[in-house]
N, C-alpha and C positions, 0 to 999 in steps of 0.2 A: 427799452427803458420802461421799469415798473410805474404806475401813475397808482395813485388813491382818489382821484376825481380828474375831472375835466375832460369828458367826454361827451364827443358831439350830439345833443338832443338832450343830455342829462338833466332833469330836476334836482336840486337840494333845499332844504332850511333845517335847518338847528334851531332849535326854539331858546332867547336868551336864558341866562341861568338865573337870573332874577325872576323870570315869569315860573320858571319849574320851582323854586323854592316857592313861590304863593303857592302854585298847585298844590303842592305836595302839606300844604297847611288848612285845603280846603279835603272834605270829609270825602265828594263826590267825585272829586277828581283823582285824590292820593288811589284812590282802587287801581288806577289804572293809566298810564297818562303816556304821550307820547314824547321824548326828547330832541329827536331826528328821524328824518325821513327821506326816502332819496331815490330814484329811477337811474338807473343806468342800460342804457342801448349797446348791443355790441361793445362792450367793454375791454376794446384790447389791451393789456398790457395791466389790466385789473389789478393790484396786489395792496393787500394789507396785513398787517403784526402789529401783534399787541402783544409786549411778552408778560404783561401783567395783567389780561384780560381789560375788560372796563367796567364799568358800573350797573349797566341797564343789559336788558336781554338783545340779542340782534337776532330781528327775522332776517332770511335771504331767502328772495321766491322766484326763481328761477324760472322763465317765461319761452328760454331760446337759447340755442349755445349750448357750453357748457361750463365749468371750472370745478374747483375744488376747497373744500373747510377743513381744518384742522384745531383738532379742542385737543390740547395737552399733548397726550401720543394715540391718539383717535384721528386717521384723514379719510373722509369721506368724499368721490365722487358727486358731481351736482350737474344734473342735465335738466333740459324743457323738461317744464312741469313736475320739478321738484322742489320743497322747502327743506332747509335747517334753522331752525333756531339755535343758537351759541348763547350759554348759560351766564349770568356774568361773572366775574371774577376769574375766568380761568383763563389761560393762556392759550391765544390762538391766531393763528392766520388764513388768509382764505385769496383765491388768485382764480382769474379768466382763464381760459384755454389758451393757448398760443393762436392755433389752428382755427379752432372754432371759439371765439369768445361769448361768453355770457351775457345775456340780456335779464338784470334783477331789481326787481324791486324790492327794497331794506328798508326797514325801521327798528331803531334803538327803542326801547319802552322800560316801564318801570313801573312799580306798585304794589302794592300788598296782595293784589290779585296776578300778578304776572306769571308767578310758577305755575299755579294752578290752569291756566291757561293756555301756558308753551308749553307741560309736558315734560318729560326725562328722556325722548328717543336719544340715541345718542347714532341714528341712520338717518341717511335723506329720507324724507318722509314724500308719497309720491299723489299724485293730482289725479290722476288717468283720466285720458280727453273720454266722454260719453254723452248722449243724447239727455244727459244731465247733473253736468258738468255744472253750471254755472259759471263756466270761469270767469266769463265778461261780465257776471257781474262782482264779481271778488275784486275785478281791475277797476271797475265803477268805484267801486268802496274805494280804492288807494287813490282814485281822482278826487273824488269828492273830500278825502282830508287835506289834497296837493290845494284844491281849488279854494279851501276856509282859510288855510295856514295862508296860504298867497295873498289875501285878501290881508292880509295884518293878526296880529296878536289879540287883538280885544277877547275879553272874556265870554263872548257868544260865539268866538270862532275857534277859540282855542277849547270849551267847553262839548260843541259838536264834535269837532276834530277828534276830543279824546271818545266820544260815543262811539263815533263812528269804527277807533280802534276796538272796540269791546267785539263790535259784531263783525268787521276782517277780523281778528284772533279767531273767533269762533267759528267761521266759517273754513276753517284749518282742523281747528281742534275736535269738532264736531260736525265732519264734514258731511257724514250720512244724513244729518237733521237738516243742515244744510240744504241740500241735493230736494229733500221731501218737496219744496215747493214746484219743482218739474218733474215730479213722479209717475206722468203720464209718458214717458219715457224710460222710468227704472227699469235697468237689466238684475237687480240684486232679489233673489228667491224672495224672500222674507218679506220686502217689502210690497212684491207685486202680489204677495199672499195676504199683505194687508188691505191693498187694490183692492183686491176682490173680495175681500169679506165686505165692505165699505160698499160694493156696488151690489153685493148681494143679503143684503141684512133681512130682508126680510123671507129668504130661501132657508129651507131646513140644511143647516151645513152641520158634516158631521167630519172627525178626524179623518178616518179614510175619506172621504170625497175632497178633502181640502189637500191633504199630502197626496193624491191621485193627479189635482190638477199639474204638479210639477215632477211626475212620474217618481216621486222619492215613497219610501216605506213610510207608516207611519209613525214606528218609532222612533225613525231617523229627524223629518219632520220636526217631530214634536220636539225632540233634542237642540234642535240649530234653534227652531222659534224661539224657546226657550232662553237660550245661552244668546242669544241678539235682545229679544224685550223684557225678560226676567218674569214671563207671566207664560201658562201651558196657552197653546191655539184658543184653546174652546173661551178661557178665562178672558183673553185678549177680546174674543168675540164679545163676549158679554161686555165689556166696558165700552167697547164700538159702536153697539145696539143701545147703553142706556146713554152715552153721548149723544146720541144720533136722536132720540127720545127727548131727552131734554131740549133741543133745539125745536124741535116738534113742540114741546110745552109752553115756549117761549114765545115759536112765532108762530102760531097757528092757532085755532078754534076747535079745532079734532078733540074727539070725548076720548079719555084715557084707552079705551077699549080696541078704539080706533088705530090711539097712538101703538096700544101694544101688537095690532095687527100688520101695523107699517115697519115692524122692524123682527117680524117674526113669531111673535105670540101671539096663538088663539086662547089663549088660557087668562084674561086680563088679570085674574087674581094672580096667577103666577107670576104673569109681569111684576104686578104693583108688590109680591115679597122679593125679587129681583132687582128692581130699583132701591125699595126702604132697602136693600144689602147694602148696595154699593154709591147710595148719594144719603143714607144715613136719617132718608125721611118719605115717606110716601109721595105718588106721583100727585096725588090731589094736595097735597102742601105743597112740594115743589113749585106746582103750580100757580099759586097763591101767593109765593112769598117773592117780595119787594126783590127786584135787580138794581143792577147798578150803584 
């Protein structure tokens, strides 16, 4: 017997249609806002159709199990630690395994920000378990709107709630930037090449010694870094170093000289035409001038 809910452990709420038509009147909320929301455990007997699509986008994130979505004449398999999003308006249905049932967490959403957000894949889009992953906290995030929305509608819980959706979408759609805050763990080239410029800023790094540490060419290298941060290795460095500098300006007492010695320059002049490049003003104004 097919079900659409009512499965044991399941979360739901559907936010009434009077509080989404306020939202959607308010400037900060129409970007982005959540309709329904929903947990489902082992989901046997899962099935849902819509032959006329619906209105809002549907995540489905896939945590165990398995099932399967269907957009139009598009059906995609959905296994542990995978998402689809389903676009709206189009016609589709999507069902648990028989065998093994899905365990997912859904949300309907909507907003003038929402495509830009989901995306056009039209594949499960996939998670891969790693030493920085995040995933538990991507499931924090879908607690912590479960835990606002449960507490009542008022406008500071349904205001977080919709925040909180900005930064779960994001941490899908941008999962590499994501990931950066356990980067002491990254297996991905690029970014453990970023690692290491960052631990060694004030070492002479040159193209070869940097595409050396990961046995690759250096043309090759210089290619991937490239096509991942849109800037050559060495450029990359120098923005690392005058970052890394200004924080030096910021919190510290250190004479410019000094600072250009902690991040690589003996040459402080050099430094300071390196910096006025790329922060548009000398280190001794930088330093001078009002934050905050």
């Amino acid at each position: 017997m097919v079900r659409k809910d009512g499965f044991e452990g399941e979360r739901t709420f559907v936010i009434p249609a009077h509080i989404i038509e306020a939202i959607k009147k308010e400037p900060q909320n129409s970007q982005l806002y959540i309709t329904d929301i929903g947990f489902y455990p082992k989901a046997r007997d899962h099935y849902r159709c819509r032959q006329h699509g619906c209105n809002q986008y549907i995540l489905i994130y896939c945590t165990d199990g398995g099932g399967w979505v269907s957009v139009e004449s598009s059906k995609v398999k959905l296994s542990a630690n995978q998402y689809y999003i389903i676009p709206p308006q189009k016609a589709h249905s999507y069902a648990a395994n028989p065998d093994d049932p899905w365990t997912i967490y859904w949300i309907h959403y909507n907003g003038f920000m929402a495509q830009s957000l989901s995306g056009d894949s039209k594949v499960a889009q996939h998670i891969l378990p790693s030493p920085s992953d995040r995933i538990k906290d991507r499931l924090r995030l879908f607690n912590e709107i479960f835990v606002n929305i449960e507490m009542g509608y008022s406008p500071d819980n349904i205001n977080y709630a919709n925040i909180c959706l900005w930064y779960l979408l994001g941490s899908f759609r941008y999962i590499n930037q994501f990931r950066q805050i356990s980067n002491d763990g990254c297996t991905d080239i690029i970014d453990r090449s970023i690692l290491y410029m960052r631990k060694h800023l004030k070492n002479k790094l040159t193209l070869d010694l940097l595409a050396k540490q990961f046995g690759l060419s250096s043309s090759y290298y210089s290619n991937i870094f490239r096509n991942k941060t849109g800037k050559p290795p060495l450029d990359y460095l120098i923005h690392l170093r005058i970052q890394h500098a200004c924080q030096l300006l910021d919190h510290s007492s250190l004479q410019i000289k000094e600072v250009a010695l902690r991040i690589g320059y003996d040459d402080p002049f050099y430094f300071s035409r390196i910096f006025k490049k790329v922060m548009n003003m000398s280190p001794k104004a930088y330093k001078k001038k009002l934050k905050g």
